[in-house]
DRENLUMMAR-887209 format. One record per residue (C-alpha): residue in one letter; z, x, y. Coordinates in nm, 3 decimals, always signed. Each point is the difference from the previous one (the first is absolute). Example, Ala and Ser with C-alpha at 12.3 -4.5 7.8 and 13.67 -1.06 7.14 Angstrom:
DRENLUMMAR-887209
ZAGU  type        w        u        v
ZAGU     A   +0.780   +1.230   -0.450
ZAGU     S   -0.066   +0.137   +0.344
***
This chain:
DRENLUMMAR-887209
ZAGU  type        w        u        v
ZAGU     X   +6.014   -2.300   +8.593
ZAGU     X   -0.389   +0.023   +0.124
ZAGU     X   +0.024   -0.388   +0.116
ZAGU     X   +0.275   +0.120   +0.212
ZAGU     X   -0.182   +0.293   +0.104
ZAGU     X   -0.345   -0.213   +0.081
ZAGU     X   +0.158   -0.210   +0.212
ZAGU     X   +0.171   +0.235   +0.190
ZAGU     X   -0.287   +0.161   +0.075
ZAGU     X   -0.209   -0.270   +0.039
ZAGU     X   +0.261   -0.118   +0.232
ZAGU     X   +0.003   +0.337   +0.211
ZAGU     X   +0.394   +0.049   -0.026
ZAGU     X   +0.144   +0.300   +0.145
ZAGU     X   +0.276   +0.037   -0.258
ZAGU     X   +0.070   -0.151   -0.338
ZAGU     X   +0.333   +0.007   -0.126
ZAGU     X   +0.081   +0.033   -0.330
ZAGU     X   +0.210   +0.098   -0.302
ZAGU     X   -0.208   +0.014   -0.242
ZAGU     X   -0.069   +0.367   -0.080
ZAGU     X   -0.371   -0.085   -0.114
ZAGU     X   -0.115   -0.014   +0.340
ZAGU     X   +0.104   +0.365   +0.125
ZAGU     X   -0.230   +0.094   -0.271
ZAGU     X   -0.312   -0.116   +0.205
ZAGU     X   -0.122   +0.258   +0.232
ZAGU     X   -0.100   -0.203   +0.328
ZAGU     X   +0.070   +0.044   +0.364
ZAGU     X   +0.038   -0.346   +0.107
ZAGU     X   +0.198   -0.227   -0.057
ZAGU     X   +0.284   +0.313   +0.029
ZAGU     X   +0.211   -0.119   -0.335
ZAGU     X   +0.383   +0.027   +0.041
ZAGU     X   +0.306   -0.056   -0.186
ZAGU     X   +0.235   -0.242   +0.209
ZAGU     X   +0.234   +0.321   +0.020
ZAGU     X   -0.294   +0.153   +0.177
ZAGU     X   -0.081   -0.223   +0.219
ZAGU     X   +0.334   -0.041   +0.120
ZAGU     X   +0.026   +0.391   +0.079
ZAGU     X   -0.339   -0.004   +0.153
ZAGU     X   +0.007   -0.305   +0.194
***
């Protein structure tokens, strides 16, 4: 999980999406972390 989330930041993504359940555990702003569900309904 934190190579994923280093590189995503590193890489200044907007929004990483994800299943993994780990990640909503991490309290950051950006990248906004969404299930693919909630993505879809957002976007």
């Amino acid at each position: 999980m934190i190579p994923i989330l280093v590189t995503a930041l590193l890489s200044d993504v907007d929004i990483l999406i994800t299943g993994d359940k780990d990640f909503f555990d991490v309290d950051i702003d950006r990248p906004e972390i969404l299930t693919p569900r909630e993505y879809l309904e957002k976007y």
